[in-house]
Structure formats: C-alpha cells, structure tokens
C-alpha positions in Angstrom: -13.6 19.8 -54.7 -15.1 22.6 -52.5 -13.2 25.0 -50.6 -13.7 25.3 -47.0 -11.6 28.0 -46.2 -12.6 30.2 -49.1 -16.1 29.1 -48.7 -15.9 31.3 -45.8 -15.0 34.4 -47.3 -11.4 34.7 -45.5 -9.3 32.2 -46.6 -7.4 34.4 -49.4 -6.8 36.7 -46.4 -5.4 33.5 -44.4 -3.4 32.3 -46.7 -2.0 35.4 -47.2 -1.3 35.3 -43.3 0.2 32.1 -43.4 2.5 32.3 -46.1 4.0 35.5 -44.3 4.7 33.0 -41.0 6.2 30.4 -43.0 8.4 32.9 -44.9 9.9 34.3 -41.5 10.5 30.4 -40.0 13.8 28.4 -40.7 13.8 26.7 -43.7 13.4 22.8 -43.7 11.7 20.4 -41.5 12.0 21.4 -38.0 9.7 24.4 -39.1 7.0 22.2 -40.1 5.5 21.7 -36.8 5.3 25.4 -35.6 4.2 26.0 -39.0 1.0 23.7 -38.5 0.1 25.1 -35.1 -0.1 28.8 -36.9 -2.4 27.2 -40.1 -4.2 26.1 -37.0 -4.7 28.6 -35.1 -5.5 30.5 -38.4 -7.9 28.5 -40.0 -9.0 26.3 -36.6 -8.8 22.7 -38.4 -5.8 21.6 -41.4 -8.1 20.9 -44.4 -6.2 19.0 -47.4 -6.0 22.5 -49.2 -4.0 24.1 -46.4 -1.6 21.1 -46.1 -1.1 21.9 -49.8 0.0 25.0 -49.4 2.2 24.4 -46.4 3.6 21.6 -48.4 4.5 23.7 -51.4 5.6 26.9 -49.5 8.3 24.5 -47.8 8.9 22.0 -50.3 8.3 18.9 -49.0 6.0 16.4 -50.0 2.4 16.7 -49.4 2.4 13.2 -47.9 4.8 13.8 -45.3 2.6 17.7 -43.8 -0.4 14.7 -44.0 1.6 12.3 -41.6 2.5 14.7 -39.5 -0.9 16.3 -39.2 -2.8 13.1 -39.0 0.2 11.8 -36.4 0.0 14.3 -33.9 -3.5 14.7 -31.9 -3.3 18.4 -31.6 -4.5 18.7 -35.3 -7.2 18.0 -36.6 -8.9 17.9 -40.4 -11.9 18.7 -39.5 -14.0 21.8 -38.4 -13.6 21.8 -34.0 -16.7 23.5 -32.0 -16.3 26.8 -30.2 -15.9 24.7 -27.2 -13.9 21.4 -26.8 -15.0 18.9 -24.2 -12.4 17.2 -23.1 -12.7 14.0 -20.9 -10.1 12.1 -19.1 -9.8 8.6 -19.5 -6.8 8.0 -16.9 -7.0 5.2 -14.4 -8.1 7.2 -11.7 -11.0 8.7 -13.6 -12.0 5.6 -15.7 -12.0 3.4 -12.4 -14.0 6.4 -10.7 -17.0 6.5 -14.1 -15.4 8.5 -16.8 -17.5 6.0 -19.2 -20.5 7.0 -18.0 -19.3 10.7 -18.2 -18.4 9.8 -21.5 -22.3 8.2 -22.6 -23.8 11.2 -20.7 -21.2 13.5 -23.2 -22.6 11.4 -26.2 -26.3 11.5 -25.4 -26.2 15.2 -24.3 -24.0 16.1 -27.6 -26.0 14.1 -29.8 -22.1 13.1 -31.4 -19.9 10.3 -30.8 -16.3 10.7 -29.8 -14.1 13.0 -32.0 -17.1 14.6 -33.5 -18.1 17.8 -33.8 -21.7 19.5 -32.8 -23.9 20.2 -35.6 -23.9 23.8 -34.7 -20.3 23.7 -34.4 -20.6 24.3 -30.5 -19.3 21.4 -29.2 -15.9 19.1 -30.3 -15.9 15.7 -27.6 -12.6 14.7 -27.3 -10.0 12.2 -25.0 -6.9 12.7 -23.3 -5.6 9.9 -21.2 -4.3 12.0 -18.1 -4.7 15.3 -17.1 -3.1 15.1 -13.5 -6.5 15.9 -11.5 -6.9 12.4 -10.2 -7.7 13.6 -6.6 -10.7 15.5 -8.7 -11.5 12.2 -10.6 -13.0 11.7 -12.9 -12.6 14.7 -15.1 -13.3 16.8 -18.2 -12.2 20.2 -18.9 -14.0 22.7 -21.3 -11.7 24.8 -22.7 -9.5 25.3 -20.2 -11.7 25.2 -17.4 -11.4 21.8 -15.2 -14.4 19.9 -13.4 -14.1 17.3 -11.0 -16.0 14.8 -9.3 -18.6 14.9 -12.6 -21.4 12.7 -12.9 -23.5 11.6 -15.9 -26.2 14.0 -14.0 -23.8 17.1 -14.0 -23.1 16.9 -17.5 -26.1 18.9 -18.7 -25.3 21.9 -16.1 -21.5 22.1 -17.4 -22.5 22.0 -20.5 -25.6 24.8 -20.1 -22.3 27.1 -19.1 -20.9 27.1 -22.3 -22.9 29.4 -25.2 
C-alpha cells in the first residue's frame, strides 16, 4: 500500500510532530478529538496510515479513530484543495437557487460534491446553514462569504482564488 504522507517527502517529520502533541494531551478518549484536528491540520486530510498511528500512540482500537473520523464532517480522508468552496444549502438559500449555485460549482469545477480539483485547487463542499440568509443564497471560500450568488457569478468568485 503507498504512502501518501511519506510520498511527500515530510511525513517522517509529521509524524514526528504529531506524536510530540499526542504525548503532551490527557491520556484516554477525550484527547482523541483535539488529537485528530492537529493530524489534520498537520497533514491536511486523516489517511488510514495516520489513523494508525493515532490509534497506536493512544491505545485504542483502530476502528473506533476510523468512526470518529469518518463521523465527524470536519475530517476528511482524502487530499482537500488549497481552497474549500463551501455552499449553503439552508432553506433560505436553497428556496432562493443554491442548486443552481451548486450545478454552476460542478460544471465550473469539473468535480462533483465532496470532490477535490484535479490540481488540488478546489474542495466543493456543503453545510446546511451558515446564518447569512438575508445574503441568500451563499457560499464561502475559505473564510470569505458571498451573497446573493448566481450560477453567472460563480466563474468571477472562483477567478479570485489562485
């Protein structure tokens, strides 16, 4: 089975990084959750390797650091884009288009929901709120919000993002 963390020349390094965290966090399963926010923030996705080693380093079954990850939306198992595209699929912004936001998205991206870019620049993902219904409907990039999109906006948002 390949290696995608080492396959990138840091993962050693990472690893390295990672065991320190888990070393300084209280011991049993309350830590497991900060514990997969840092191996995600290190190595920006939780391939089956790293879930390995969290599960080892804290003793607990592989199967359970594997519910948890695949649980929780936060985390992911797979390699996200330098740029997340977010789009809201809340009343307010699914009565107001967010589909066709959302088929603009997947034309534009060339993926479908979930995915990831090619080029790893994009990651198109859902959230079912995010409170800017006056601004409906909406996706954020990043952390930046736009309202009021349209399927012919999409391309100019996008274009913002290198």
């Amino acid at each position: 089975m390949s290696n995608p963390t080492t396959e990138a020349g840091c993962g050693n390094a990472l690893f390295a990084e990672l065991g320190e965290f888990i070393e300084g966090q209280s011991k049993g399963r309350d830590a497991l959750i900060p514990i997969l926010h840092k191996a995600q923030d290190l190595f920006g996705f939780l391939p089956v390797d790293v879930q390995e080693f969290v599960a080892a380093k804290m003793g607990l079954p592989v199967g359970e650091v594997y519910g948890v990850v695949t649980f929780y939306h936060y985390f992911t198992m797979q390699p996200r884009g330098r740029h997340t595209v977010n789009v809201c699929l809340g009343t307010a912004c699914y009565v107001r288009g967010a589909q066709k936001v959302v088929e603009a998205l997947t034309e534009e991206l060339g993926v479908k929901m979930g995915e990831t870019t090619p080029d790893r620049r994009f990651s198109l993902t859902t959230q079912r709120c995010f409170g800017a219904c006056g601004l409906a409907p909406v996706i954020m990039v990043n952390d930046d919000v736009h309202g009021r999109v349209t399927p012919k906006k999409v391309a100019a948002i996008l274009a913002r993002y290198e």
